[in-house]
C-alpha positions as CSV (number, residue, x, y, z in Angstrom):
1,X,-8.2,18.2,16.2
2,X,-4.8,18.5,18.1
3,X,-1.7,16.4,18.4
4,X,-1.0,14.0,20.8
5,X,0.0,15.7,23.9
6,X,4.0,15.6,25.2
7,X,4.3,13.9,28.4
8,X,6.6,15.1,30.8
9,X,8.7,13.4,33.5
10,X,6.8,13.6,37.0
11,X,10.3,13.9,39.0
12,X,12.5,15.6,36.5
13,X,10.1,17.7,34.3
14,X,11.9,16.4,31.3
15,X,9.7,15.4,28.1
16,X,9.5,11.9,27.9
17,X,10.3,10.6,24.2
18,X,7.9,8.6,22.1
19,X,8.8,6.4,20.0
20,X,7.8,7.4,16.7
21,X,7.6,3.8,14.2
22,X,6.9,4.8,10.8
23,X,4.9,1.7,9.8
24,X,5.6,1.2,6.0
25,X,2.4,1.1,3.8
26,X,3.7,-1.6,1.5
27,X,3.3,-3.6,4.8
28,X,-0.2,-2.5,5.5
29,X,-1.0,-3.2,2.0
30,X,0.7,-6.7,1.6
31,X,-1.2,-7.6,5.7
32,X,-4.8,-6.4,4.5
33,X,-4.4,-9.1,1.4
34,X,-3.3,-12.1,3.3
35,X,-6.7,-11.6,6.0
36,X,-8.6,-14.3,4.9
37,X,-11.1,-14.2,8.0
38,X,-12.6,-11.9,10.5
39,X,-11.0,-13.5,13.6
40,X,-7.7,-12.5,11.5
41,X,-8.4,-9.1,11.0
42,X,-9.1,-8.8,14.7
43,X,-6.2,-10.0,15.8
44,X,-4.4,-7.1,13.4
45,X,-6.4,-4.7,15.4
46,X,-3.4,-3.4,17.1
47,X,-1.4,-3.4,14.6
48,X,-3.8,-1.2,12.8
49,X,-4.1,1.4,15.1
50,X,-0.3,1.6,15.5
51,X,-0.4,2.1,11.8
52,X,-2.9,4.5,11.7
53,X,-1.2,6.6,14.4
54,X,2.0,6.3,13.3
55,X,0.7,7.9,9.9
56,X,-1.9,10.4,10.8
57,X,-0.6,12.1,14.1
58,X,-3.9,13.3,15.4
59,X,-5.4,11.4,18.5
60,X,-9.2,12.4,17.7
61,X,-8.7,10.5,13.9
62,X,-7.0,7.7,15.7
63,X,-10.2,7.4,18.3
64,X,-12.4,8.3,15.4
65,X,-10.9,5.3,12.9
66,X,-10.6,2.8,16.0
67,X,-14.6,3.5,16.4
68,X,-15.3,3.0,12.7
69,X,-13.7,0.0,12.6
70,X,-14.8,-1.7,15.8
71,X,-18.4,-0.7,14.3
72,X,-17.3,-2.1,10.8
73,X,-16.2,-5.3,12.6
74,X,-20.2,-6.1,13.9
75,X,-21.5,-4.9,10.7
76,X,-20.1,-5.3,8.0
77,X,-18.5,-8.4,5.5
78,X,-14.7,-9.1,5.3
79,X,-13.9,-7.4,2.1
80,X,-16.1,-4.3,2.4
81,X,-14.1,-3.5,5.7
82,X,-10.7,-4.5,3.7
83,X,-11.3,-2.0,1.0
84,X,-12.1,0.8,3.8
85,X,-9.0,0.0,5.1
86,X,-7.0,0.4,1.9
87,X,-8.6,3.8,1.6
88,X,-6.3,5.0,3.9
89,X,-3.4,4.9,2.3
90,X,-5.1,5.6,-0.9
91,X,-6.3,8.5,-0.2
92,X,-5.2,11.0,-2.6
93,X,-6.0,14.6,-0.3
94,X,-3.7,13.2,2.2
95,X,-1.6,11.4,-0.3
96,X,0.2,9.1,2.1
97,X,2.2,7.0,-0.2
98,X,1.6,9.6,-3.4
99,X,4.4,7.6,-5.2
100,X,3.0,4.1,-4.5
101,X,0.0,5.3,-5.7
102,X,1.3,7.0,-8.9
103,X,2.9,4.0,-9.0
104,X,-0.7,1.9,-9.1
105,X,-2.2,4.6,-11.5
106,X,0.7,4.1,-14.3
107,X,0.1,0.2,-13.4
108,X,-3.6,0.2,-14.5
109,X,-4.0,3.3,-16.9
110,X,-2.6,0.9,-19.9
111,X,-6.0,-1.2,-20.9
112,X,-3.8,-4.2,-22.6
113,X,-1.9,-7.3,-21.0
114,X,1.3,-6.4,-19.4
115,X,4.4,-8.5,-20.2
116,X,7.7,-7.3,-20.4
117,X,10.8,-7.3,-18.0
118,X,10.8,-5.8,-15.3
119,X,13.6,-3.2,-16.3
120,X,11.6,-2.2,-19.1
121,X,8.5,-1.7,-17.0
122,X,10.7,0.2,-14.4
123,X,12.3,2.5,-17.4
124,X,8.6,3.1,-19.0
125,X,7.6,4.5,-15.5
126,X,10.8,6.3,-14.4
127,X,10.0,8.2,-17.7
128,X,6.1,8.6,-16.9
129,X,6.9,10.1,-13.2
130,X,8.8,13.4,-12.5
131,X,10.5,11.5,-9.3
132,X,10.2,7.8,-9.4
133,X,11.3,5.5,-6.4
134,X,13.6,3.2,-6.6
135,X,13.6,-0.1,-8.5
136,X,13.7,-2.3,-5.3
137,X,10.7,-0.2,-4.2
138,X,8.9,-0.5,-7.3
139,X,9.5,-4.3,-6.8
140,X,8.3,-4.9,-3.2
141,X,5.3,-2.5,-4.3
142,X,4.6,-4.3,-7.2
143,X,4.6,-7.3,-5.0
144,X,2.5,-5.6,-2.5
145,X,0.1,-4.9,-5.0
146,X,-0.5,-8.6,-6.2
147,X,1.8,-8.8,-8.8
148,X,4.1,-11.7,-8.9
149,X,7.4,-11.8,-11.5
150,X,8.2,-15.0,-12.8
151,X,12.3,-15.6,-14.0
152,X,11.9,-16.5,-17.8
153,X,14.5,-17.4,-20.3
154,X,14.5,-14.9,-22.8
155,X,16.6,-14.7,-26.4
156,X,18.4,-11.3,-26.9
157,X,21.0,-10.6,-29.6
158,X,21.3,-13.8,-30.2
159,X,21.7,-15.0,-26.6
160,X,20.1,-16.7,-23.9
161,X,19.2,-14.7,-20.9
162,X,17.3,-14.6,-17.5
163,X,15.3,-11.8,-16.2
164,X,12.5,-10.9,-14.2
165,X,9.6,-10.6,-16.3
166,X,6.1,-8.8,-15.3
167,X,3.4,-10.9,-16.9
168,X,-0.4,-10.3,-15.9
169,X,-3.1,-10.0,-17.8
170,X,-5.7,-7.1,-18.6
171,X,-8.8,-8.7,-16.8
172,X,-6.3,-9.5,-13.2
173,X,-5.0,-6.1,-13.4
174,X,-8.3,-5.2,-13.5
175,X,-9.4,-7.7,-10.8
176,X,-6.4,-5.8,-9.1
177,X,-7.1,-2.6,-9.3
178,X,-10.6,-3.4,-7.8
179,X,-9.2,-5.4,-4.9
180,X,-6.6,-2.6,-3.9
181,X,-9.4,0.5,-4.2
182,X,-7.3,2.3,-7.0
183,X,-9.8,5.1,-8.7
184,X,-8.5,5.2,-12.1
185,X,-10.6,8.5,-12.7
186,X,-8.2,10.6,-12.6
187,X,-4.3,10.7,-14.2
């Protein structure tokens, strides 16, 4: 497998920059959910590739996934082709998004109903992980995810407050899990 090749000016000899769009995962994640149809994913298409290239680098894996999934497309269902697609950035070798996905493993290794605020939850995994991202990350991944936060009015010390609570419970995190192709095999 090699790199894509430079391209070079024809008159001046010069390489000619690419632009080089880091697509964000969260945003391939949060795009593969909302396809509700075929037609849908195929109008993605592009943006997939782009994706793909943007991520991987190598022109003979972007051919090779562009060929897979135009042969997924005529063969397969919907969500068989959308969980193929989430293997891509769940794929712990190449470890694309390693913290999103550390993120997802945290998320489902506790087997009980999750409801507690959100700076709680984002405390009990900034302890968990050596190098946590950031809390507005951890939100838009959470969201990304499937996981919606509700405002709730909450009494502490005596008082009244607002926050952003994380409520979900076992068998949808479960459900979860499925849906985004997290293997919960390993830590």
């Amino acid at each position: 497998m090699t790199t894509f090749e430079r391209e070079y000016c024809p008159t001046c000899k010069h390489i000619i920059s690419r632009d080089r769009v880091n697509l964000s995962s969260l945003e391939f994640r949060r795009l593969i959910h909302n396809i509700t149809d075929l037609d849908e994913l195929i109008s993605n298409k592009d943006y997939l590739y782009r994706f793909i290239r943007s991520a991987y680098r190598v022109k003979e894996y972007v051919d090779n996934f562009l060929e897979i999934l135009e042969n997924k497309l005529d063969n397969e269902e919907l969500d068989t082709i959308k969980l193929w697609l989430l293997s891509y950035i769940n794929n712990e070798d190449y470890a694309f998004p390693p913290k999103e996905i550390s993120l997802y493993k945290f998320l489902c290794s506790d087997n009980s109903d999750i409801n507690i605020p959100f700076g709680e939850f984002y405390d009990n995994y900034s302890h968990w992980i050596e190098d946590p991202m950031s809390k507005n990350r951890v939100f838009r991944a959470l969201l990304a995810f499937g996981i919606k936060t509700t405002m709730k009015r909450i009494v502490l010390d005596g008082k009244t407050k607002n926050t952003i609570m994380i409520c979900i419970s076992k068998e949808e995190l479960l459900d979860l899990c499925r849906k985004n192709e997290v293997n919960l095999e390993t830590p």
